[in-house]
MARMIDO-462773 format. One line per field, with one value per residue: y, x, z of N, C-alpha, C in turn; residue number from 1. Coordinates in nm, 3 decimals, m for minus. Layout:
BEGIN
nnorth: [Y; ...];
neast: [X; ...];
nup: [Z; ...];
canorth: [Y; ...];
caeast: [X; ...];
caup: [Z; ...];
cnorth: [Y; ...];
ceast: [X; ...];
cup: [Z; ...];
resi: [NUM; ...];
This chain:
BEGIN
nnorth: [19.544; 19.478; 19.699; 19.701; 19.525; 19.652; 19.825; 19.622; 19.568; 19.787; 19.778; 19.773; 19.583; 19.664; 19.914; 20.291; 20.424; 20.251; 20.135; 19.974; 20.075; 20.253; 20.436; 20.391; 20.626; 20.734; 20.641; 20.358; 20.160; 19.870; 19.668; 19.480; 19.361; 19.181; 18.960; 18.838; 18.524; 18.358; 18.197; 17.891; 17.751; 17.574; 17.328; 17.072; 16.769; 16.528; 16.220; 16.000; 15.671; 15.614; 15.411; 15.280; 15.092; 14.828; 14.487; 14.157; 13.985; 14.095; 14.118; 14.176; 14.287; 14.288; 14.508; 14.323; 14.338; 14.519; 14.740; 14.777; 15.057; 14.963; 14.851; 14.598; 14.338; 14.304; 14.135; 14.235; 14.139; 14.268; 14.264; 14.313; 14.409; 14.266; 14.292; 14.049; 14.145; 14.351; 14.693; 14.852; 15.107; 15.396; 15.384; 15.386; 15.514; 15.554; 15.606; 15.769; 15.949; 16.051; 15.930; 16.010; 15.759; 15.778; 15.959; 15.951; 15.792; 15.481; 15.392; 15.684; 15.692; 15.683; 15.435; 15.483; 15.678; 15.553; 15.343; 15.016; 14.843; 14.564; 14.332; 13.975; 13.785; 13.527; 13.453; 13.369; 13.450; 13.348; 13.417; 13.193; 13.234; 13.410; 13.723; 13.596; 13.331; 13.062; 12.992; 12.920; 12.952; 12.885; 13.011; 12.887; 12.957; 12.786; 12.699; 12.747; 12.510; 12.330; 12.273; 12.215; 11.967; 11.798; 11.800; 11.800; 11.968; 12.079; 12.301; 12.555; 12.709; 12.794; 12.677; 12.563; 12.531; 12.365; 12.217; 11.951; 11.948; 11.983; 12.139; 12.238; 12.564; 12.881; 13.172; 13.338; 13.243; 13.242; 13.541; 13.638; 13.603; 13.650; 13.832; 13.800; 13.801; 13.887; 13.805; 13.860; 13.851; 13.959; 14.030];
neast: [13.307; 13.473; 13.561; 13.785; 13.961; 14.044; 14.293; 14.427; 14.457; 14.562; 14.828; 15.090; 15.385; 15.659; 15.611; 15.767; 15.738; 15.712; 15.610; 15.758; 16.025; 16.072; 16.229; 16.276; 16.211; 16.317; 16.371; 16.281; 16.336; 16.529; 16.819; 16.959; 16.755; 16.618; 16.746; 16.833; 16.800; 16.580; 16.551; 16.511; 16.231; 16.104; 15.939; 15.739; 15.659; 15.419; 15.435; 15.240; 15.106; 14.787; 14.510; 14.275; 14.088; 14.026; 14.207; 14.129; 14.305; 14.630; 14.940; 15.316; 15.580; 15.943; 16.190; 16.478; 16.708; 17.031; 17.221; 17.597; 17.842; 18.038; 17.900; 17.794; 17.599; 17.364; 17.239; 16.971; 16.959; 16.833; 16.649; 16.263; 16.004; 15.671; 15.313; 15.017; 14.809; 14.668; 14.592; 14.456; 14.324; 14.415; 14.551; 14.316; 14.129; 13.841; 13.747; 13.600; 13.735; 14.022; 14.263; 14.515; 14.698; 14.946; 15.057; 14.853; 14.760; 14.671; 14.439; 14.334; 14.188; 13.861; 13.608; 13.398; 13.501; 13.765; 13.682; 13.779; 13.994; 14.034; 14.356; 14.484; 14.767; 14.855; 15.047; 15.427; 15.695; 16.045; 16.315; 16.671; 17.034; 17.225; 17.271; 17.319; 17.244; 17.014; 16.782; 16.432; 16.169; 15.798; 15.588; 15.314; 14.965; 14.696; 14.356; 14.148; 13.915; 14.059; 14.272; 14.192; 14.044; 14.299; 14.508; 14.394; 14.384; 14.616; 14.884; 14.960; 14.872; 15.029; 15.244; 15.598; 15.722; 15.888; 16.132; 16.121; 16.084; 15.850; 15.678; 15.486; 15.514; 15.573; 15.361; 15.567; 15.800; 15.774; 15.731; 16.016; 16.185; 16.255; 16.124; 16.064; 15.844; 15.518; 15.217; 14.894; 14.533; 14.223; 13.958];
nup: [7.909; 7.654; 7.627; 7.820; 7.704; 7.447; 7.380; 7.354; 7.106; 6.993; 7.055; 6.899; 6.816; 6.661; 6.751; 6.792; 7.038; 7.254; 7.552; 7.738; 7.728; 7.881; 8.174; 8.508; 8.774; 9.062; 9.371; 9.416; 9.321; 9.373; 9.241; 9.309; 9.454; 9.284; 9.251; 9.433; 9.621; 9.797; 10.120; 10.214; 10.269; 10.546; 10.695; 10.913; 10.791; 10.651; 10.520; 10.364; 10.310; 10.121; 10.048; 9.832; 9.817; 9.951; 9.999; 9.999; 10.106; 10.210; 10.089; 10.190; 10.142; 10.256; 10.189; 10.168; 10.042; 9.924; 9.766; 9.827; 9.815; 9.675; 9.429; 9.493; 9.610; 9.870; 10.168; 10.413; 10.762; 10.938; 11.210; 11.181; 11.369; 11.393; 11.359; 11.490; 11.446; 11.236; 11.204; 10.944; 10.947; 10.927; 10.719; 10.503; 10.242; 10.256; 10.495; 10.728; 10.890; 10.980; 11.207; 11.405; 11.526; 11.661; 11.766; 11.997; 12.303; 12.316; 12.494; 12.471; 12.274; 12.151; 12.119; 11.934; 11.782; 11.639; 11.420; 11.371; 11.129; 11.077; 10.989; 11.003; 11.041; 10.860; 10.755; 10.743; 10.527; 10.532; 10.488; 10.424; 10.388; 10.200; 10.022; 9.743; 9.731; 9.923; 10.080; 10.169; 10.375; 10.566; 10.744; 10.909; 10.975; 11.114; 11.088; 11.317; 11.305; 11.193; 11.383; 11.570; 11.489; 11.394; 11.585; 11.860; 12.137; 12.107; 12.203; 12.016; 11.744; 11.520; 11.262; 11.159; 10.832; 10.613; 10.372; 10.448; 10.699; 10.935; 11.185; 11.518; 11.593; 11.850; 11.871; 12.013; 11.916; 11.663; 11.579; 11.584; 11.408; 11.054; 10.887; 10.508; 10.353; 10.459; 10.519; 10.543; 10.624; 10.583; 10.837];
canorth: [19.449; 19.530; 19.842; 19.661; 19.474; 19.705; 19.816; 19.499; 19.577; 19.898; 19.720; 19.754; 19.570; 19.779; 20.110; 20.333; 20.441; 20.149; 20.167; 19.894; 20.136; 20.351; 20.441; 20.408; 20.748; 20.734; 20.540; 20.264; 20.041; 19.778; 19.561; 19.358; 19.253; 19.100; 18.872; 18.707; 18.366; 18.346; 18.122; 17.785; 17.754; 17.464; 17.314; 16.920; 16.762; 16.349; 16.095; 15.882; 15.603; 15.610; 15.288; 15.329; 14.961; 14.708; 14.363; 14.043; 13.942; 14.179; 14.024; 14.293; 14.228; 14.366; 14.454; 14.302; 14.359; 14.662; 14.674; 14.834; 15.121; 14.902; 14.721; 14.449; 14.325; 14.253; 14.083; 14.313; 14.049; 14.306; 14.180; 14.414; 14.346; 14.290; 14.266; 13.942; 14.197; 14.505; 14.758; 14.947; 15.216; 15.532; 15.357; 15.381; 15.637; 15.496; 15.593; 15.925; 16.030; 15.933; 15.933; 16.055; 15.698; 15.796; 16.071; 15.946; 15.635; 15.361; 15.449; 15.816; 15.701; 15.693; 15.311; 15.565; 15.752; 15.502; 15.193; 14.911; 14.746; 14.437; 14.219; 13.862; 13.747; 13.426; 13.331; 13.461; 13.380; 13.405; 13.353; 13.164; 13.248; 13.561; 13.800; 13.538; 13.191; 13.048; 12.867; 12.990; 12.862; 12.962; 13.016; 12.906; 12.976; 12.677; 12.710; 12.647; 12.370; 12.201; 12.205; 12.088; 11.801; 11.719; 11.790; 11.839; 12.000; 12.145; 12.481; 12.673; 12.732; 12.794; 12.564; 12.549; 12.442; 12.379; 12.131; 11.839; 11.926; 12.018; 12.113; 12.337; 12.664; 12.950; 13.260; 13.434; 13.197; 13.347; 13.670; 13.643; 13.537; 13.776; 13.815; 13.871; 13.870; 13.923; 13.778; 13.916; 13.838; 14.070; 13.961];
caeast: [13.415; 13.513; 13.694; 13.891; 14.091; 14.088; 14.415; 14.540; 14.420; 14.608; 14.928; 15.211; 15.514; 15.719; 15.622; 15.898; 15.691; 15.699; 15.583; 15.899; 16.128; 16.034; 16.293; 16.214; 16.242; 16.304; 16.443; 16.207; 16.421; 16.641; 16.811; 16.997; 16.622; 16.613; 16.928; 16.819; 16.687; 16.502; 16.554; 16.433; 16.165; 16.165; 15.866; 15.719; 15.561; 15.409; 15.496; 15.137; 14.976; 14.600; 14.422; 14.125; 14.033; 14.120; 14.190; 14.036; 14.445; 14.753; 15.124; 15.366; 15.720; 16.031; 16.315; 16.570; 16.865; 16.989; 17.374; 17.721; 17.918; 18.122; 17.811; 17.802; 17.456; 17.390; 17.135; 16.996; 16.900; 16.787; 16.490; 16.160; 15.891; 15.528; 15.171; 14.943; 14.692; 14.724; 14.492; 14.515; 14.218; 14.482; 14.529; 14.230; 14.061; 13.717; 13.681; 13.557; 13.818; 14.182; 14.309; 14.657; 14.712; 15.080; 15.022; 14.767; 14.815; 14.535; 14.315; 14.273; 14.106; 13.746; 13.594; 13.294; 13.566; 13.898; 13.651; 13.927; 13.976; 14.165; 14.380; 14.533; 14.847; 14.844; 15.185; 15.500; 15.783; 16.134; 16.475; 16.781; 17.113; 17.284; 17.202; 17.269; 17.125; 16.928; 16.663; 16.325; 16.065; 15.721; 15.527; 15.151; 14.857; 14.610; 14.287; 14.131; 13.902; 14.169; 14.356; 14.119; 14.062; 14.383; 14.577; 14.351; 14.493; 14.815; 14.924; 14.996; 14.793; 15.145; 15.336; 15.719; 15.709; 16.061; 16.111; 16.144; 16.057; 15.711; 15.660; 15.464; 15.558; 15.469; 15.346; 15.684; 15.924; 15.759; 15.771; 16.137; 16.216; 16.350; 16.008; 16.082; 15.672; 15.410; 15.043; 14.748; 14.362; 14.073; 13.868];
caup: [7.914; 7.529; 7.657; 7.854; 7.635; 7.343; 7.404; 7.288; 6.968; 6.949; 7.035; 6.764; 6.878; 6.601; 6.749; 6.847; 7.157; 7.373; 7.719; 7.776; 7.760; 8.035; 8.308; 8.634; 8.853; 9.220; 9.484; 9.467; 9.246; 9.387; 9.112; 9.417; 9.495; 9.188; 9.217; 9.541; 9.629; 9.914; 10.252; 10.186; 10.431; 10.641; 10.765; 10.895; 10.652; 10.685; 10.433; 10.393; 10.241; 10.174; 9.952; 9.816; 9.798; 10.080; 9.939; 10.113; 10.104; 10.174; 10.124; 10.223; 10.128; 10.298; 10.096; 10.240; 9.951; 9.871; 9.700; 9.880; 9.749; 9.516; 9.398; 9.553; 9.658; 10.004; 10.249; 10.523; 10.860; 11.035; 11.267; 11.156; 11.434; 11.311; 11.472; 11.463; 11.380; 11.173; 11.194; 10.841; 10.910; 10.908; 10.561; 10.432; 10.221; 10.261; 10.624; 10.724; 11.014; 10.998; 11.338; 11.414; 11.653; 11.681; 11.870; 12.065; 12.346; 12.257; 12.558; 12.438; 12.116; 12.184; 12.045; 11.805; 11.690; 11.558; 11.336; 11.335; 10.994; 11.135; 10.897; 11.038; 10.974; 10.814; 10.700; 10.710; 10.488; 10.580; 10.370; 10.496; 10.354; 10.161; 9.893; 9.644; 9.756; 9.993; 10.128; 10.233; 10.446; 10.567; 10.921; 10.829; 11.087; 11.131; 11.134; 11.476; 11.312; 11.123; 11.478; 11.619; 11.387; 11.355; 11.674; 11.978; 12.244; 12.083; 12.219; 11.916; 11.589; 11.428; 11.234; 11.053; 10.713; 10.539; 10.254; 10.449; 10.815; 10.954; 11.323; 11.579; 11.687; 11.896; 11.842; 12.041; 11.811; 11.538; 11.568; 11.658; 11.286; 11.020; 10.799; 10.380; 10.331; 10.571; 10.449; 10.626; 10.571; 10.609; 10.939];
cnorth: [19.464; 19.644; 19.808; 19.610; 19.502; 19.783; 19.762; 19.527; 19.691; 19.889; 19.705; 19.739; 19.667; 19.917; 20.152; 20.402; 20.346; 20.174; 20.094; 19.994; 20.258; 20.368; 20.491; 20.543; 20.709; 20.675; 20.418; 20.141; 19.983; 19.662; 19.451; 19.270; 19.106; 18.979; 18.735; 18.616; 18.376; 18.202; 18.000; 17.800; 17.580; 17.416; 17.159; 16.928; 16.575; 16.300; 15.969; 15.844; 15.576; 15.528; 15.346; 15.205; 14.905; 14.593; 14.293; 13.984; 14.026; 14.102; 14.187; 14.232; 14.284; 14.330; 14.448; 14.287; 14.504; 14.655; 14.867; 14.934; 15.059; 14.775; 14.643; 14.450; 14.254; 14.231; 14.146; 14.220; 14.114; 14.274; 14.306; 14.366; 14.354; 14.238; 14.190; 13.999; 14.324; 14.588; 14.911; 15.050; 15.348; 15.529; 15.388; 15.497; 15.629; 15.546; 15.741; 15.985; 15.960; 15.991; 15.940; 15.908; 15.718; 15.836; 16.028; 15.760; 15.586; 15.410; 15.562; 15.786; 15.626; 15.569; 15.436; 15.598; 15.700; 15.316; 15.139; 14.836; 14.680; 14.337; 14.132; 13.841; 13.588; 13.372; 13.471; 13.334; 13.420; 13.337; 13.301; 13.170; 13.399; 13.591; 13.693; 13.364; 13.191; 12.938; 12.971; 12.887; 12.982; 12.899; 12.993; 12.872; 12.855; 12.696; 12.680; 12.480; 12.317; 12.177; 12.142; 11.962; 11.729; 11.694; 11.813; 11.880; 12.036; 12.316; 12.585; 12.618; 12.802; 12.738; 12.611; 12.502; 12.486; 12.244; 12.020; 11.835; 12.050; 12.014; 12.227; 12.452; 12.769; 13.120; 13.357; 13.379; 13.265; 13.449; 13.697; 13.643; 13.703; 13.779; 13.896; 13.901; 13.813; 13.857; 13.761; 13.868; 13.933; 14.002; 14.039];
ceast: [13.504; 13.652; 13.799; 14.032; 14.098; 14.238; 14.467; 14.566; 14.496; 14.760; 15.009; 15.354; 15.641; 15.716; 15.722; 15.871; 15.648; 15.680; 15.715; 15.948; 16.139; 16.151; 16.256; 16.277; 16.212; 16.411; 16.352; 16.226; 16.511; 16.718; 16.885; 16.867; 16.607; 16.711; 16.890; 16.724; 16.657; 16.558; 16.506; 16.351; 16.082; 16.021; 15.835; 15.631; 15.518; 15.365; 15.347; 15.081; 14.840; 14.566; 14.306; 14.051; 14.137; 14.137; 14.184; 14.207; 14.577; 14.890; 15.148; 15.519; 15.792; 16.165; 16.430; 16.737; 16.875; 17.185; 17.435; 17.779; 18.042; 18.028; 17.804; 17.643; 17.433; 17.290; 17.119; 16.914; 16.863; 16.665; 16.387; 16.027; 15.781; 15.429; 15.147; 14.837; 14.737; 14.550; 14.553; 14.402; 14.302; 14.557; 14.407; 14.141; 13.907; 13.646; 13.648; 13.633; 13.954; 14.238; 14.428; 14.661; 14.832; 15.097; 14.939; 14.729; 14.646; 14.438; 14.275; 14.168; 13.964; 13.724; 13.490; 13.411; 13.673; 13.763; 13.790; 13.891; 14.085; 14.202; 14.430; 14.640; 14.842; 14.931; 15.314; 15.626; 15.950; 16.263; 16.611; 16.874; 17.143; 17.183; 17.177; 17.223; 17.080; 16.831; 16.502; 16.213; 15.970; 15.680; 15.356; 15.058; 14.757; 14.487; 14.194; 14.088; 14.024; 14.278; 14.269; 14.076; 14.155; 14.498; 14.534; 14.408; 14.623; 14.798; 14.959; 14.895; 14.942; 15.224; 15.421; 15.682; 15.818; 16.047; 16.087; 16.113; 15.946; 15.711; 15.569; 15.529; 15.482; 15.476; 15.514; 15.784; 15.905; 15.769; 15.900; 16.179; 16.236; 16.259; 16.089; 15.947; 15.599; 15.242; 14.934; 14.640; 14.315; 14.025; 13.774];
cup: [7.792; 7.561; 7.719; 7.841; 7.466; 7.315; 7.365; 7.146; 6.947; 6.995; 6.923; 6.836; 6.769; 6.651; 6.822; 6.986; 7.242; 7.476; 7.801; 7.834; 7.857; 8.150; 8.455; 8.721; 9.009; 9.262; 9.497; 9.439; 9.319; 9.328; 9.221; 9.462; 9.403; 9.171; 9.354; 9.610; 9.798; 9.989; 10.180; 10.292; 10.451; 10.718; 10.790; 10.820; 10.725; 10.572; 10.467; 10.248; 10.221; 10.024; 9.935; 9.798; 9.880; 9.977; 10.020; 10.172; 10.082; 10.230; 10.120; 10.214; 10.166; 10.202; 10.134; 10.187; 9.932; 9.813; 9.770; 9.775; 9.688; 9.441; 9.416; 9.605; 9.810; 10.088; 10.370; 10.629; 10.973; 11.070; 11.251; 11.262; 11.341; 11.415; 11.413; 11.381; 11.355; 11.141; 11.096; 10.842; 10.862; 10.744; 10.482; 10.369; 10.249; 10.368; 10.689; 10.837; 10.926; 11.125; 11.349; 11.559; 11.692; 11.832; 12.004; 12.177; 12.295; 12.380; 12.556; 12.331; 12.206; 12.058; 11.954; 11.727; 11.597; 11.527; 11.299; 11.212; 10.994; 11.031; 11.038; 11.032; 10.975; 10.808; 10.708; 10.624; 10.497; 10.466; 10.486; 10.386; 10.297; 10.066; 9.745; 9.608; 9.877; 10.002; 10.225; 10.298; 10.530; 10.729; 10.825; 10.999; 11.011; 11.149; 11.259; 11.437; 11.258; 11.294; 11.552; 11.630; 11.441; 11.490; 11.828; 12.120; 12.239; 12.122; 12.150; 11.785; 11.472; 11.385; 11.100; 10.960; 10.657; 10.410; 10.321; 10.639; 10.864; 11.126; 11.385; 11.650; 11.762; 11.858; 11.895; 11.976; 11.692; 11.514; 11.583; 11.500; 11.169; 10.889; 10.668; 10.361; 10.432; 10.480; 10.538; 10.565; 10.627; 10.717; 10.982];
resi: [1; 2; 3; 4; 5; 6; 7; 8; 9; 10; 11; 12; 13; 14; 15; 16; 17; 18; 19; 20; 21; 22; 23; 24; 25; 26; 27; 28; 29; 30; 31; 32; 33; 34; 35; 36; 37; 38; 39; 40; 41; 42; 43; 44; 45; 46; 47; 48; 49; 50; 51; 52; 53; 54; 55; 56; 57; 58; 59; 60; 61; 62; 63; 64; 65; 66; 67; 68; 69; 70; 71; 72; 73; 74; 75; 76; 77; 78; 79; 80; 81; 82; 83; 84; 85; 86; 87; 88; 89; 90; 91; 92; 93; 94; 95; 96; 97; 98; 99; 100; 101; 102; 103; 104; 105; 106; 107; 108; 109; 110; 111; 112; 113; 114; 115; 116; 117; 118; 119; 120; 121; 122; 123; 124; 125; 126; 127; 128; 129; 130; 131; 132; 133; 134; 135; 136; 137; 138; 139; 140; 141; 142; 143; 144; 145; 146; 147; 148; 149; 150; 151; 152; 153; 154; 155; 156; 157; 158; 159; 160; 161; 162; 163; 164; 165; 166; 167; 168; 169; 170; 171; 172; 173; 174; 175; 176; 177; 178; 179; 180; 181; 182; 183; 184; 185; 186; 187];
């Protein structure tokens, strides 16, 4: 192995016999090679999130400002659907498959093969007015007992809450609504 890189050792950048300066003989030279950039090359790629710890509680906020080409700041009311239940497994690093469900309609996925790690949604909170005031108010889920308790026989486990007015709603009013944060539980 010694012999190998004794050579180095007999290296004198001063010497007037450089191996550098060598001119190349042939046709095998192309200095145009040298000059040009290659193709970009072009391929799909996928854009993912993977956790490595669930939390017992995920808020999820949408950012619903974003500012105009003359700075101006501006409120986006576009409606973002959301599920009751979110199933974050294709999140999760924890889980020993990740399942392409995109791709794949819900009765292809084999129950062994896609473990569901189901959050809730709990609350949502929504903003009323522009970019720079407002008013906000929240959607809060009921627990069965407490409806039970307290309202027997009511048709929704979802109720308005605003500063000053409190009422039942239903699950399709709610979802209709123009969510800033989302707050899930673990189940």
């Amino acid at each position: 192995m010694q012999q190998r890189f004794d050579f180095l050792i007999n290296i004198n950048p001063d010497d007037e016999h450089n191996d550098d300066d060598e001119e190349i003989e042939g046709n095998d030279f192309d200095p145009q090679q040298c000059t040009m950039i290659p193709e970009p090359l072009k391929v799909d790629y996928e854009k993912r999130l993977i956790v490595t710890r669930l939390p017992p509680i995920l808020c999820l906020h949408v950012k619903r400002l974003h500012y105009s080409s003359d700075y101006q700041m501006i409120k986006c009311n576009q409606h973002i659907a959301f599920p009751e239940y979110l199933d974050v497994n294709k999140l999760y690093a924890g889980c020993d498959k990740h399942i392409d469900t995109v791709s794949k309609d819900v009765e292809e996925i084999d129950a062994d093969e896609h473990k569901r790690i189901l959050y809730r949604l709990v609350s949502v909170i929504e903003h009323h007015g522009n970019a720079n005031s407002g008013h906000y108010i929240t959607y809060r889920r009921i627990s069965e007992q407490a409806l039970q308790a307290s309202l027997p026989g009511a048709p929704s486990n979802w109720v308005y809450i605003s500063d000053e007015k409190s009422c039942q709603i239903s699950w399709k009013d709610l979802r209709n609504c123009n969510a800033y944060m989302l707050v899930y539980e673990a189940i």
